[in-house]
N, C-alpha and C positions, 0 to 999 in steps of 0.2 A: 467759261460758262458761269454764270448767275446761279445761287444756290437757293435752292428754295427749301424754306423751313417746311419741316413735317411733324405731325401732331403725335405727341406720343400717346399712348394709351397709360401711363404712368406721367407722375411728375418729374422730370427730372432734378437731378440734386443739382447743389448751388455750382455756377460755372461749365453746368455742360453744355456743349451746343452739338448738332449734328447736320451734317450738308449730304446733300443727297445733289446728284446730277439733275437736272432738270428734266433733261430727257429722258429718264427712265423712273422707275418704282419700282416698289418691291422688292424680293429676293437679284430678278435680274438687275435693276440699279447698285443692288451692296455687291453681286457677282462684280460688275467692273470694279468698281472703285468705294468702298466705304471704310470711312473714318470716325474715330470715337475719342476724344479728347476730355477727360477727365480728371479734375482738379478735388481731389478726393479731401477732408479733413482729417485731423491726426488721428479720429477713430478708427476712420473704415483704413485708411492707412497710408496714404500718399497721393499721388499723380499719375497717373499712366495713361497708356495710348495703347491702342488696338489699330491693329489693320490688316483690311482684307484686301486679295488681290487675288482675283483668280480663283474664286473659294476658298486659300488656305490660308488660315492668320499667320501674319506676318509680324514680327516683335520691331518695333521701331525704337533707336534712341536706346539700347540695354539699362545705358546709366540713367532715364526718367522711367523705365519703365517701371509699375507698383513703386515709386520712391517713396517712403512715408515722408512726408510734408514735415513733420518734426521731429524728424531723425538728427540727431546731433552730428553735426562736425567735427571733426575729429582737429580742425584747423579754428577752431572758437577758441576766444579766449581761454584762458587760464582757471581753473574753475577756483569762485570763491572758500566755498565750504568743504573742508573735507573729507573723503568717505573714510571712517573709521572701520578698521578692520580685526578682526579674531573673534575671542569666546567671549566678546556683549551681544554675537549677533546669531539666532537659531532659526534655522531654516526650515520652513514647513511643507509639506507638498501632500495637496489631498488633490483625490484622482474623482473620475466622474461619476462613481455609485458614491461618495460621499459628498458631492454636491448635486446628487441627483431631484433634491426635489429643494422646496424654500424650508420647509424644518429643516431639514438637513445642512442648508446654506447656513442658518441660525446657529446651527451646530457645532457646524465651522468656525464660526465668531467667536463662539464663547468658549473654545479651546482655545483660539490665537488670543484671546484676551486673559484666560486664564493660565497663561507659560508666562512668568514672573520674567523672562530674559529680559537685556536691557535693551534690545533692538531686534524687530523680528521683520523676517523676509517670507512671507505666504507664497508659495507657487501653486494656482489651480489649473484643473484642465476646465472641461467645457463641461456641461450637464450630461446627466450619462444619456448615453444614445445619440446625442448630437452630433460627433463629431462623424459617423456614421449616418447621420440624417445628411452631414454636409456633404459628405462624400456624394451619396445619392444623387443629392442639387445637380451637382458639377457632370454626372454621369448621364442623368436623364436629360439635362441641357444638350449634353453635344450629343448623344442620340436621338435630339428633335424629335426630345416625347414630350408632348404641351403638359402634364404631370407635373411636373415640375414646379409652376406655377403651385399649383396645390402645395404640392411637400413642402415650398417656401412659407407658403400660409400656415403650414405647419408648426413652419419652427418659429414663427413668430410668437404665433397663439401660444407654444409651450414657453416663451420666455417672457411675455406680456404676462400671462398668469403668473409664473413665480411671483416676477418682480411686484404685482398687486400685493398676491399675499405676505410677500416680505418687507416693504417699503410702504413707505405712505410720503403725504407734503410735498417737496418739493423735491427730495431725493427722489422719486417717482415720478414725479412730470419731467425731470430732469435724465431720468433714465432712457422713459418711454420714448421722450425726443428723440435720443440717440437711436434708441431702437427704431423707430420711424425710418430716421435716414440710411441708419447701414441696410432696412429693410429694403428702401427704398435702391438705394446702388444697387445692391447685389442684383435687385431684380432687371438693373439694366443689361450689370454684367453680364448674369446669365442668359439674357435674351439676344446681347453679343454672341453668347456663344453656342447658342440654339444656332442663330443664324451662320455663324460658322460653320457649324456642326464638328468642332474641334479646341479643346483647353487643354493649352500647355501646363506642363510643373505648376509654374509659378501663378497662372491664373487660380488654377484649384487649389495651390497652399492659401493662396488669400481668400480666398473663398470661405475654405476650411477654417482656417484661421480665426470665424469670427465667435466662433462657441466658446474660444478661452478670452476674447475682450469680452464679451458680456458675461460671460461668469464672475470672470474679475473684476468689474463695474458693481457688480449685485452684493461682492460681499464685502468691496472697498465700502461700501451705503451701509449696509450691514453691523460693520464696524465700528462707522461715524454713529449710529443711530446711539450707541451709550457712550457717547460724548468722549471717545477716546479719537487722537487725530488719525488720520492712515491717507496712505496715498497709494494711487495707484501706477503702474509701469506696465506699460504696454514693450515686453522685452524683444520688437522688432527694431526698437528705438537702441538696445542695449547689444545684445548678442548679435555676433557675428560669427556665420559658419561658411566653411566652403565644402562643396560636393569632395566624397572622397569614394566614389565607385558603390556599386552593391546596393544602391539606394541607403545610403549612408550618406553624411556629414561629420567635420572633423571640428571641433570649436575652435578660433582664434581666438586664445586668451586673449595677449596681449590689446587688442582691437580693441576685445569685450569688456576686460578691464579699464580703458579709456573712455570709454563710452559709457561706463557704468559712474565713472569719475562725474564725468560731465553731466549726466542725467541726476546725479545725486545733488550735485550742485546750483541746481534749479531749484529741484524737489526736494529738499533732507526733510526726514522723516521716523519717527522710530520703528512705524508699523508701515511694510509694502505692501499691496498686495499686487502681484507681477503675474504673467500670462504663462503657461508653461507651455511646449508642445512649438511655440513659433517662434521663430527668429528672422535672421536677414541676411543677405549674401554681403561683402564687402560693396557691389556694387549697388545696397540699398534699396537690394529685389525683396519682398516676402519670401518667406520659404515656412518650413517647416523641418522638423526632429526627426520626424518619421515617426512608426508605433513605438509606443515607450516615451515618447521627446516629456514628455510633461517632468517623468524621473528622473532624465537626462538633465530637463532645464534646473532642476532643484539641485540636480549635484551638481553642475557648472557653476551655477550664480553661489550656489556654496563655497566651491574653491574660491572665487574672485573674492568673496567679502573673507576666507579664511573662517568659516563661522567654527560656533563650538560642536554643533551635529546639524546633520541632516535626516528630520524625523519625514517616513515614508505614510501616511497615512492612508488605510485599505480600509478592505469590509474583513480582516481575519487578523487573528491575536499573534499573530508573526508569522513566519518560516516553517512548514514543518518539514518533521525527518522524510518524509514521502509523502507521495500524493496522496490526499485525504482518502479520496473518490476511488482510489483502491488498494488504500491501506489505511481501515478505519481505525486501528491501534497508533496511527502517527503521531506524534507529539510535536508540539512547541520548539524550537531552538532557543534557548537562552541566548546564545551567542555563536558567532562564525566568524572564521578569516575573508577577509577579500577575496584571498585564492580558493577557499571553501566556498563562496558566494559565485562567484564568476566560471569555476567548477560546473557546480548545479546548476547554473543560467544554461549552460551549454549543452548537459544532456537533459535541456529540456524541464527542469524545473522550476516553477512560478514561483523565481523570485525577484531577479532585479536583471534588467538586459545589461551583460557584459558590460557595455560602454557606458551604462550610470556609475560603475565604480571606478573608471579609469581616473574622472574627475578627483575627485574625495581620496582616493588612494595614493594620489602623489604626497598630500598635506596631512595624512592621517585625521582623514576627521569622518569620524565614527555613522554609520547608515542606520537609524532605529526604525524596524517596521511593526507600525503600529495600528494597533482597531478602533477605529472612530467609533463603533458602536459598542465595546467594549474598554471605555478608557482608563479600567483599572488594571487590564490586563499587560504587563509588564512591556510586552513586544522580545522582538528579537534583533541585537544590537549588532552588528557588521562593522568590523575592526580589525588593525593590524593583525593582532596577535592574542586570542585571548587568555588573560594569563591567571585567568583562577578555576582552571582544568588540571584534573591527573593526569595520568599519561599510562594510565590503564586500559584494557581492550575495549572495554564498553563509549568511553568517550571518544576516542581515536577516530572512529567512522563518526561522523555526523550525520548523514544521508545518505539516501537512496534516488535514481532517478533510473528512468527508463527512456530509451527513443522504440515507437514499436514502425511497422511496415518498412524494414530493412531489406535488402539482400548479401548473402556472403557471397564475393568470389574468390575462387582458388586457383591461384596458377601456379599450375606443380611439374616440376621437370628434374633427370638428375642435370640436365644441362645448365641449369640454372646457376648450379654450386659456384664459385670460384668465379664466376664470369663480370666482369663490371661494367655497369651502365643496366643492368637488366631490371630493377626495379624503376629506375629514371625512365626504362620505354616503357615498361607499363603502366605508370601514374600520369606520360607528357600523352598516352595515348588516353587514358580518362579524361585528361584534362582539355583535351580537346573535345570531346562532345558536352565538356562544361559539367559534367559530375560531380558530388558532391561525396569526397570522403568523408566518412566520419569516422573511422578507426583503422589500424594497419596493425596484421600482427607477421612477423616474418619469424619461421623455424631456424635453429640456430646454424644448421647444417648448409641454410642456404637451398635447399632444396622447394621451399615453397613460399608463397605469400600469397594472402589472404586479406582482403580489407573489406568493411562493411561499406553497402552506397542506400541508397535511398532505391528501394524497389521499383517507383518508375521510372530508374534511371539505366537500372541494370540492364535493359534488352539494349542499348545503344555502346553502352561499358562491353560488354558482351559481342559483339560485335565488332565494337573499334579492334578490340583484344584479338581477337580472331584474325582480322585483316592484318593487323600489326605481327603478330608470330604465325604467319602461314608457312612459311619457310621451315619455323623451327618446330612446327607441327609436324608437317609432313615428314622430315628429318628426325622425329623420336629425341630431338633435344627439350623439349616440351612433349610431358606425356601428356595435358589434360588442361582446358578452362573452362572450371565447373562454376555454375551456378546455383547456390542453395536458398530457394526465396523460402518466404516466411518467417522470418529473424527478426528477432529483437534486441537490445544492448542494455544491459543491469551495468550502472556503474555505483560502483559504492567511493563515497568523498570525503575524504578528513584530513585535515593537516599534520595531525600526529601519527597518520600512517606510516609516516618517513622513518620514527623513530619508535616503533613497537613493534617486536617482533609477534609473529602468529596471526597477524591481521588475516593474510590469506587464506591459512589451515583454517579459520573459524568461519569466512567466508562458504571456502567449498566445500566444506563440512557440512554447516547449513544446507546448500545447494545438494548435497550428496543424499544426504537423509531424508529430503523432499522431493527424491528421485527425480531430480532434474541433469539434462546431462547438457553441457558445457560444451560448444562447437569452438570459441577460440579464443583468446584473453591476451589482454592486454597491458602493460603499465609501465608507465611512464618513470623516467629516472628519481624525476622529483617525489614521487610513491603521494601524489596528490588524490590519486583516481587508481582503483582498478577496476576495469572494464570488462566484462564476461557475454559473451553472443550466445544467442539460444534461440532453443523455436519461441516462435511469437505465441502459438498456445500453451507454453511452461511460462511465459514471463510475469505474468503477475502472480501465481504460484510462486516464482522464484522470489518477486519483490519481497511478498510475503514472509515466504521462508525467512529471509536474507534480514530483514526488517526484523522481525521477531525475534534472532538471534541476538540482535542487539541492543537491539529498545525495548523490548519488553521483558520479560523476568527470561534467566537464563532455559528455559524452557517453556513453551506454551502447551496444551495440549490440548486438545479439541476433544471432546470424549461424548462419545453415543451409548445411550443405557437402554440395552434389551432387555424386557422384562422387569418391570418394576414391583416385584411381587417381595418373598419373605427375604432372600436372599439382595435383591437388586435395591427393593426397598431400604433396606439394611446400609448397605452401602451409598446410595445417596447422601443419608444421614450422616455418616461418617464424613463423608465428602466435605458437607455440608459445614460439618464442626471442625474439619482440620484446615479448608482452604489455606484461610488467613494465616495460619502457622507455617504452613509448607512456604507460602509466597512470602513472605518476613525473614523467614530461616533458611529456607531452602531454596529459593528463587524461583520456585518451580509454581509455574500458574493453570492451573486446570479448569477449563469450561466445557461443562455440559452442557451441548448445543441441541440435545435432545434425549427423549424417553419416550418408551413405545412398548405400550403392553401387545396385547391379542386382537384389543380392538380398537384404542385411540391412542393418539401420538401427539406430543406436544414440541414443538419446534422450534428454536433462538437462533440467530444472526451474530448472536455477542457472548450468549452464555445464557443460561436460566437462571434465574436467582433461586437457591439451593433452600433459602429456608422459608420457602413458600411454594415449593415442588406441587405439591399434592394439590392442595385449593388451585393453582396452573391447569394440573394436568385435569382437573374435576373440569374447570371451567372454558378453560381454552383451548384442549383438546380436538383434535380434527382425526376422520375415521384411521386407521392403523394401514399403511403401506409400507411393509420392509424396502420395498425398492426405492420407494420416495425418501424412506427415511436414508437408508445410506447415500441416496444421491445427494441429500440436503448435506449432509457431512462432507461428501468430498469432492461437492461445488465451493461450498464455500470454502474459500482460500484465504481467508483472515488468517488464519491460522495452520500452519501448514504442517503440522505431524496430528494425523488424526487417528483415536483407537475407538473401536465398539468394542464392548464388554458386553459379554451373551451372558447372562441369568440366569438362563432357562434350563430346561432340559429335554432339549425338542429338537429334535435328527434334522428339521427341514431347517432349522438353522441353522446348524452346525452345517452341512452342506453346501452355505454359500461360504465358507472360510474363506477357500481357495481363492474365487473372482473378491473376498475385498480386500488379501492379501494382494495381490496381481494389482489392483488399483492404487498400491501404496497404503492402505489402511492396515495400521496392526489393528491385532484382535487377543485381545485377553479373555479369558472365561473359565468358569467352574464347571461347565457344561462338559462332561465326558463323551458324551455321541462321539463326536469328531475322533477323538486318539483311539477309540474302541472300537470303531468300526469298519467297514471292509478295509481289510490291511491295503492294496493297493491306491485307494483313496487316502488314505492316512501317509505313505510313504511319498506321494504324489503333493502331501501340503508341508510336510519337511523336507521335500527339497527345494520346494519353491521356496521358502523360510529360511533358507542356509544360502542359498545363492543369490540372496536382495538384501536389501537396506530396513523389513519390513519385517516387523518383529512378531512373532506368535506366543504366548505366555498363555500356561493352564498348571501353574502348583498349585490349584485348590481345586483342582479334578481329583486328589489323593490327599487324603488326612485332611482337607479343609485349608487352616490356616496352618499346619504343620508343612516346615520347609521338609517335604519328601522328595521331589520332583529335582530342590536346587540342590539336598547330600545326593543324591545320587551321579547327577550331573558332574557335579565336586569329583566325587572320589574315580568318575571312568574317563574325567578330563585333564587329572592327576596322574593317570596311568594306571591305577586301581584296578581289579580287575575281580566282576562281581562273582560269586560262585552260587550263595541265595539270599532271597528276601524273604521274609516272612512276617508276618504280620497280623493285625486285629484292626482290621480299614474300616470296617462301619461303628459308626459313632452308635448306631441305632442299636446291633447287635452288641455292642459292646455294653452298653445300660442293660439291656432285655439279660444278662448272661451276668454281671457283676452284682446284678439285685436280685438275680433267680439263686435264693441262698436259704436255709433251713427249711422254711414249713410251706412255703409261698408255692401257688402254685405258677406255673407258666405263662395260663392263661393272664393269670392277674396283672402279672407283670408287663406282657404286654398290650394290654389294655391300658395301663398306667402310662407308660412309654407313649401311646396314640395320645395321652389323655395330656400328655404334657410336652406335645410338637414333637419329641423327638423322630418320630417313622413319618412315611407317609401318608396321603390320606387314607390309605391302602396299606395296611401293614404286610399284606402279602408282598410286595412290590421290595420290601426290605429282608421279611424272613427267604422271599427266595433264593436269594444268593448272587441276582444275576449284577445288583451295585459294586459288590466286593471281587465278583467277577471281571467285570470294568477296570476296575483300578488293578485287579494284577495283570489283566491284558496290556493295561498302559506300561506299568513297570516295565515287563515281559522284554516291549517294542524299546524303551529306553535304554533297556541294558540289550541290545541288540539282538532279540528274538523276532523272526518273524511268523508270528501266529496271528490266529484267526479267533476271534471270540469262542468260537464254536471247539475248538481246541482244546477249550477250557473244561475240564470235568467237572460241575459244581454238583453240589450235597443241599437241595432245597430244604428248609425247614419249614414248608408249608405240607401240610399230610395231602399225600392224593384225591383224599375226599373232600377237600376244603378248598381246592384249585380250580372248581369250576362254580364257586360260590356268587351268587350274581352280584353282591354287595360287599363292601367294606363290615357293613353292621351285622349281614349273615355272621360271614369270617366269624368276627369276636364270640356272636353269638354262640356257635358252634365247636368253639377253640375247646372250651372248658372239656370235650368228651374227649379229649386226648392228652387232657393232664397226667393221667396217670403212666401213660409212657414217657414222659420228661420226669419224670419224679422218679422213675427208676432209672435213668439214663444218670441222674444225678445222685442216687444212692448208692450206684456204683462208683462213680467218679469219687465218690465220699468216704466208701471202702477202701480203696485204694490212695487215700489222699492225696487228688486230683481235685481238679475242676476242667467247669466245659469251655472250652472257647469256641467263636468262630473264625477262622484263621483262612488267611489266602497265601499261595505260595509259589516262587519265580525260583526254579531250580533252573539255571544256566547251564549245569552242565549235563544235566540229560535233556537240557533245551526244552521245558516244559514247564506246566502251571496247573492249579489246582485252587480248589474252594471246600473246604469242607467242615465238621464239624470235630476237634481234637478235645483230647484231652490232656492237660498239662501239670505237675506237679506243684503244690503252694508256694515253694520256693521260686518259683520259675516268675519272670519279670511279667510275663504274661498273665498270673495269676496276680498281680499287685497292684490291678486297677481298679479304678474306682470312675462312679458316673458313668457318663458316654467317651471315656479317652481311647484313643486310640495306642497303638506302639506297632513300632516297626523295627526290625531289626535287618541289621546286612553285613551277612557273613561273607569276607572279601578276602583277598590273598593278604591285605596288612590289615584287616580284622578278622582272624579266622579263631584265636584261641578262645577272643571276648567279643563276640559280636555288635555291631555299633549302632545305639540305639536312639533312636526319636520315640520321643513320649511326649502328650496332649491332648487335649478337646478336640476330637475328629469329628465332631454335627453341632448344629447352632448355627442361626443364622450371623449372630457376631464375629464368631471365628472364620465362616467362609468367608462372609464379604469383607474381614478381615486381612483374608490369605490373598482376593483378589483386590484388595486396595495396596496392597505389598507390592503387588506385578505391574501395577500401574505407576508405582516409584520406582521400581526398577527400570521401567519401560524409559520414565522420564531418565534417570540418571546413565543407561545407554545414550539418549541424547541429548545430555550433556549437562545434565541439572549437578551439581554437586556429590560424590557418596559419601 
C-alpha cells in the first residue's frame, strides 16, 4: 500500500516523517498499524521509534530506541585531552527552589563564579515545580486528557519568561530556538502517547528529563554573560546506570568514567554546567535517578573527577538535630559521619537519600550542605569521621528522627524458646505479602518477637501470621499475634554512641520524666542508633523531651505564672535578673510561656521576654481562662517538663493541682489552700505525687523563703523522729508583737504594719489566726498527723466586737477602744519578765495542734526577734536536749517568691540540671 502523507496540526521537527495506511484514518488507522520515526538532535536527546500494534506501544530496535544522537562511544578514538582529576575540581549541586526563578538562576552564577576552585562541575535540577509539571505531561497524555496541550503551553511560557528576563542578544535567540524545538517534539511525543493511551519508563524519563536540559542551558548563558568560558554536559551523554530493583538504579562507574573521559575530550572546560536527575542505560536509553537523582548525580560525577567536596545547595543553613516543624529548638549540625548521615536518611530525616553518600563515601570526599539564600551561613559538612568532637554525652547523639503511622506486632509464645527457624517463618511469612520491616526487637529468653511495619501493611502481616502459625496456635505453642496500631519510632543517631557510656540512661530518663512510656527498643551492635517505639500521640512529646535533653541546656523548663500580683509579680523580676546566670552556670533554661491574672492572660510559643512582662501583659493581654491557659502549657511540646507556679491564694486553684499533676505538669506554689484543706483531698494529691514522675513543691506555704518544709523532710527521711514543732509562722504577727514594746499602743502598731504591706488588705485576716493555723496543719500532715483544719484550736486576736466590721478602715478605726487590754496583757508579761508571742504548735505525741497567744521568757529564742522573722523550732529524738532551730524573714514579698524561685531549682535539678 502507498502512504499517504497527513497534515499535522503542529510542525514537525527536522526528519520526521509519518505514513498512515491509506485506507484508513484516525484512531482506527494507528489501531492497525502506526509508526513514528524520529531523528531527535543532541538536545532533545537522540533517535527513537515508537510503535503501535493493536493499541499497545510496542518498543522496537531497544539499542535505537531514545539513543541520544551524541552519546559518545565508548569504541572512539583515544581522547586527546585529559580529564584532570582531585582537589582542582569542586562540585556544586543546587536543587529546583534555588533555581526556581531567573534572580535566583543569576544567583546561582555568581556563587559558581565566586568559588576561587581551579575547575568547577555545576549540577542543576530543573526549575522548581517542573519536574512535577513534567510528570503531569506524561500522565494526562496517556489518560487522553486533551489538557495536556495546555500544561505543555505551560511549561513553555514559564521557561520563555525566565530565559527573557535572564538572557538577552543572541544567547536568547539561541535558547528560545532550542526551546522551540524540544517544545515542539515533545508535543508530538506526547500526542504519540495520547494516542496510545500508554508511556513506558523511558518515554516519561525523557520527557521528564527536559527541565534539567533547560535549566542547564539558562545558566551555562548565565555564566558566559561575564565573559567567564563554561560549557555545558548534558549527563545522558556521561552517566551510565542500570536498573537495580525497587525503582532504583546502580551507577556504572567504570562506563561513566570513560564516557566522562571522552566527553571532556571534545569539550575541556574549567566551568561545567551538567544536568543532574538524568542519565542513560548502557543500551543508550534515557532514564532517570529517580527522586533525589540530582544529589545522586552530584555525588557520582564527584567520585569520577575525585573532586575536593561536594557542596549540597538548599533553601536551609544545613542539617538540623530534628525536624524544624516539630522541634523549633533544633539546631544546625556543624558536622556528621556518613554513617550519622545515612542513619537519619533512613528514619526519615531531610537530609541526603542514602545512595547520594555511597558515591563520596568510597573516596572520602566530604557532602557540605549549604543555604543559597543564606551564603554566610557555614552549612553542615558530611565526612568520614569528624575529628574536632569530645566525646562527651551531649555531642555523642547528633540527632533525632521519627517515622510516625507504624504498627507493632508481637508474636509471643513459650513455644518459641529454643526452637530454630521460628523467626525465618515469621519474617519469610512478611515477606511474602511484601511488607516493609522497619525494626526487630527479640526478648533475650526467646520467648517473643516484635517488629515495627508500616500500618497499612499490618492487616496483611497479621493475617499471613495467623495462616502461617495456625497449627501452633491452636496447640498453645504460640499464645498470641497481637497487633498494637498507632506507633511511632524515636531513633536517636550518633557515632560516638559506641564509645560513651550512659547514652541510654540519659535517653530514657528524658523519656521517663516526660511520662512517656516505651513499647520496645532497639540497637544495633554497631550502637549507631537507638531506636525506641511508642504511641504515635507521645511521639513528638517524646522527640521533644529527647531533643531538649540534649541540645538544649541540660534542663529546659516551661513555666506558667498564676497570679502576677505582689508575690508572682515578685518573682518574675527575679526570673527575669537571674535567667542568664542560671543558663551560663547552671545549664538550666527557664521559659515563661505564660502569665494570667483574674482577668487577662498573656501567652508565648517560645517564652515571654521577662524584661518587658508588664507593657506584654498591659498590651497583648487576652481575657483570663485557666483552662486555656494550662491547655496552652501542656500542648505545647517544645518543651517537655512543664510547672505552673500558683501565687495566689484562692481554694478554686489549688483545687485543680490534682488534674495538672495527672497531666504530667508539676506545680510549685506558696498557696496553702491545697496542703490545708479537706485532709482526704490533700492525702489524694500526695499520692499521686509519690507514685509519678511529677513533682509537687510548696516550702513557701511555711516561713516564706525559710527552708521549713525541706528540715523537716530532712530530719523524718533520716530516720528522725519528730516529737514537736513549735514556732512564730506569721511574719505579720511577728512585727505586730516585736514592735508592740513600752508605751505603744497595739492599735498603733498595727496600723503601722497595714501601713507598711506587711498584713493583709484586712488585718483581721492576719490577727485571726486562721494563716498560722494553715501552716501547723501543714506541718501536722508532714510529720504524719492526719487532722483536719478544724482540729486546730486557734486563739483569735481580733476582739468579737470587731469581727463583724464591714471594712478593713472600720477595723483600724475601732482597734484603738481595745488598747487597753493589750497594754495589760503586756504589763503583765513585763512583771514577770516575759513577752507575748504568737506561737503555733505540732505536738506528735498527743497527735495534736494548736494556735495561740504565749507567753515566753527574754532569754528564750523566741523573744530575740526582731522585724517580721520568723523561727521554728523541732524538738526530735536527736534534737530533744537543744532544740533545732530556723530563724528569718517569714513575710515579704522578696523572701516568698524567693522561697518559690528555690523550688523551681530544685524542681529543675530533680531533672537533671546540675546541684
Amino acid at each position: 500500500m502507498r502512504g499517504l502523507a497527513v497534515a499535522s496540526p503542529l510542525p514537525p521537527a527536522a526528519g520526521a516523517r509519518r505514513r498512515i495506511p491509506s485506507s484508513s484514518s484516525g484512531r482506527e488507522a494507528v489501531s492497525q498499524c502506526w509508526k513514528y520515526e524520529l531523528n531527535q538532535d543532541r538536545s532533545l536527546g537522540g533517535s527513537f521509534r515508537i510503535g503501535q500494534s493493536q493499541g499497545s506501544l510496542q518498543r522496537h530496535h531497544l539499542t535505537n530506541l531514545l539513543r541520544p544522537a551524541a552519546a559518545i562511544s565508548v569504541e572512539q578514538d583515544e581522547a586527546n585531552t585529559y580529564l584532570p582529576k582531585g582537589n582542582m575540581w569542586s562540585v556544586h549541586k543546587f536543587g529546583g527552589t534555588c533555581m526556581g526563578t531567573p534572580q535566583r538562576i543569576q544567583s546561582v552564577a555568581d556563587i559558581v563564579l565566586g568559588d576561587s576552585s581551579e575547575r568547577k562541575l555545576i549540577i542543576v535540577s530543573a526549575m522548581s515545580k517542573v519536574t512535577d509539571m513534567m510528570y503531569n505531561l506524561v500522565h494526562k497524555a496517556q489518560s487522553r486528557d486533551d489538557s495536556y496541550t495546555i500544561a505543555l503551553e505551560e511549561v513553555f511560557e514559564k521557561h520563555m519568561a525566565a530565559a527573557k528576563n535572564l538572557l538577552d542578544g543572541e544567547d536568547l535567540a539561541r535558547f528560545l530556538s532550542q526551546l522551540h524545538s524540544d517544545i515542539s517534539n515533545l508535543r508530538a511525543m506526547l500526542h504519540a502517547i495520547y494516542i496510545a493511551g500508554h508511556a513506558t519508563e523511558s518515554f516519561s524519563d525523557f520527557v521528564v528529563g527536559h527541565g534539567e536540559l533547560w535549566s542547564a542551558h539558562m545558566l551555562s548563558y548565565a555564566i558566559k554573560k561575564s565573559g567567564t568560558p563554561c560549557s555545558w554536559m548534558d549527563t545522558r551523554e556521561v552517566l551510565v546506570v542500570k536498573p537495580s530493583g525497587s525503582n532504583q538504579v546502580d551507577p556504572d562507574y567504570l562506563e561513566s568514567e570513560k564516557r566522562l573521559q571522552k566527553w571532556f575530550s571534545r569539550q575541556p572546560a574549567e566551568i561545567i554546567v551538567a544536568t543532574g536527575f538524568i542519565a542513560s542505560t548502557a543500551e543508550n536509553i534515557p532514564t532517570t535517578l529517580k527522586r533525589d537523582g540530582s544529589d545522586f548525580s552530584a555525588a557520582i560525577i564527584g567520585s569520577l573527577v575525585r573532586a575536593r567536596q561536594v557542596t549540597i545547595w538548599t533553601d536551609v543553613d544545613g542539617v538540623f538535630s530534628a525536624d524544624p516543624r516539630k522541634v523549633s529548638e533544633a539546631v544546625i549540625l556543624s558536622t556528621l559521619s556518613y554513617q550519622e548521615a545515612w542513619e537519619m536518611s533512613y528514619f526519615g530525616a531531610n537530609v541526603l537519600h542514602p545512595r547520594t553518600i555511597i558515591p563520596v563515601m568510597k573516596d572520602n570526599i566530604p557532602i557540605v550542605i549549604r543555604n543559597m539564600f543564606n551564603v554566610s551561613a557555614p552549612g553542615t559538612v558530611i565526612c568520614k569521621q569528624p575529628a574536632n568532637e569530645n566525646g562527651d554525652l551531649d555531642a555523642c547523639v547528633k540527632s533525632f528522627a521519627t517515622i510516625d503511622n507504624l504498627a507493632l506486632v508481637n508474636v509471643e509464645g513459650t513455644g518459641m524458646a529454643g526452637v530454630p527457624g521460628t523467626s525465618s517463618t515469621i519474617f519469610s511469612a512478611v515477606k511474602d505479602v511484601g511488607a516493609n520491616v522497619i525494626m526487630i526487637s527479640q526478648a533475650s529468653s526467646e520467648h517473643s518477637v516484635c517488629f515495627a511495619v508500616p500500618e497499612k501493611e499490618v492487616a496483611a502481616v497479621s493475617a499471613a501470621l495467623h495462616v502461617r502459625f495456625r497449627e501452633a496456635l491452636a496447640a498453645g505453642r504460640l499464645s498470641k499475634v497481637e497487633v498494637i496500631n498507632g506507633c511511632s519510632i524515636l531513633a536517636a543517631v550518633g557515632l560516638r554512641m559506641a564509645s560513651t557510656p550512659g547514652v541510654s540512661a540519659i535517653l530514657f530518663d528524658a523519656l521517663a520524666k516526660a511520662n512517656i512510656n516505651v513499647r520496645a527498643i532497639a540497637q544495633g551492635c554497631s550502637e549507631y542508633n537507638i531506636t525506641v517505639v511508642l504511641k504515635q500521640k507521645d511521639c513528638v512529646r517524646a522527640l521533644r523531651a529527647a531533643h531538649s535533653r540534649f541540645f538544649l541546656s541540660k534542663t529546659t523548663l516551661a513555666v506558667g505564672i498564676i497570679g502576677p500580683g505582689l508575690v508572682g509579680g515578685t518573682l518574675l523580676n527575679q526570673l527575669r535578673d537571674q535567667a542568664a546566670v542560671l543558663k551560663e552556670n547552671l545549664n538550666i533554661d527557664l521559659r515563661v510561656m505564660g502569665i494570667t491574672g483574674s482577668s487577662t492572660m498573656l501567652l508565648s510559643d517560645t517564652g515571654i521576654d521577662l524584661t518587658q512582662w508588664k507593657e506584654l501583659l498591659r498590651k497583648e493581654a487576652e481575657p483570663a481562662d485557666l483552662a486555656n491557659f494550662v491547655r496552652h502549657l501542656s500542648d505545647n511540646h517544645v518543651f517537655p517538663n512543664k510547672v505552673l507556679v500558683d501565687c495566689t491564694a484562692d481554694t478554686s486553684v489549688a483545687s485543680r493541682y490534682y488534674d495538672w499533676l495527672k497531666k504530667g505538669i508539676h506545680v510549685i506554689t506558696p498557696n496553702k489552700k491545697a496542703n490545708s484543706g479537706p485532709l482526704d483531698r490533700y492525702l489524694k494529691l500526695r499520692t499521686l505525687q509519690r507514685a509519678s514522675y511529677t513533682h509537687y513543691f510548696y516550702e513557701a506555704t511555711v516561713g516564706a523563703g525559710l527552708p521549713i518544709i525541706s528540715t523537716l523532710r530532712g530530719l523524718l527521711e533520716t530516720g528522725d523522729k519528730i516529737l514537736r514543732i513549735e514556732g512564730i509562722f506569721s511574719g505579720t504577727l511577728s512585727y505586730i508583737f516585736n514592735n508592740f514594746e513600752g508605751t505603744r499602743t497595739f492599735s498603733d502598731v498595727v496600723a503601722e504594719a497595714k501601713e507598711a504591706g506587711y498584713t493583709e488588705p484586712d488585718p483581721r485576716e492576719d490577727l485571726s489566726g486562721t494563716d498560722v493555723a494553715r501552716k501547723v496543719i501543714i506541718l501536722a500532715r508532714e510529720s504524719g498527723l492526719k487532722l483536719e483544719l478544724s482540729d486546730i484550736p486557734v486563739k483569735s486576736l481580733v476582739p468579737e466586737a470587731l469581727a463583724s466590721c464591714s471594712s478593713a478602715d472600720e477595723f483600724i478605726q475601732k482597734l484603738p477602744s481595745f488598747d487597753q487590754d493589750w497594754a495589760r496583757q503586756r504589763s503583765d508579761a513585763d512583771a514577770a519578765g516575759e513577752v507575748l508571742r504568737y506561737v503555733g504548735v505540732v505536738d506528735t505525741v498527743y497527735k495534736k495542734g494548736q494556735v495561740e497567744l504565749r507567753r515566753y521568757k527574754r532569754d528564750h529564742p523566741f523573744a530575740q526577734l526582731s522585724g517580721s522573722d520568723n523561727i521554728i523550732a523541732f524538738t526530735t529524738s536527736r534534737y530533744k536536749e537543744q532544740p533545732l532551730i530556723v530563724r528569718g524573714p517569714g513575710a515579704g514579698a522578696e523572701v516568698t517568691a524567693g522561697g518559690v524561685f528555690c523550688d523551681i531549682l530544685r524542681l529543675a535539678s530533680y531533672l537533671g540540671a546540675p546541684s
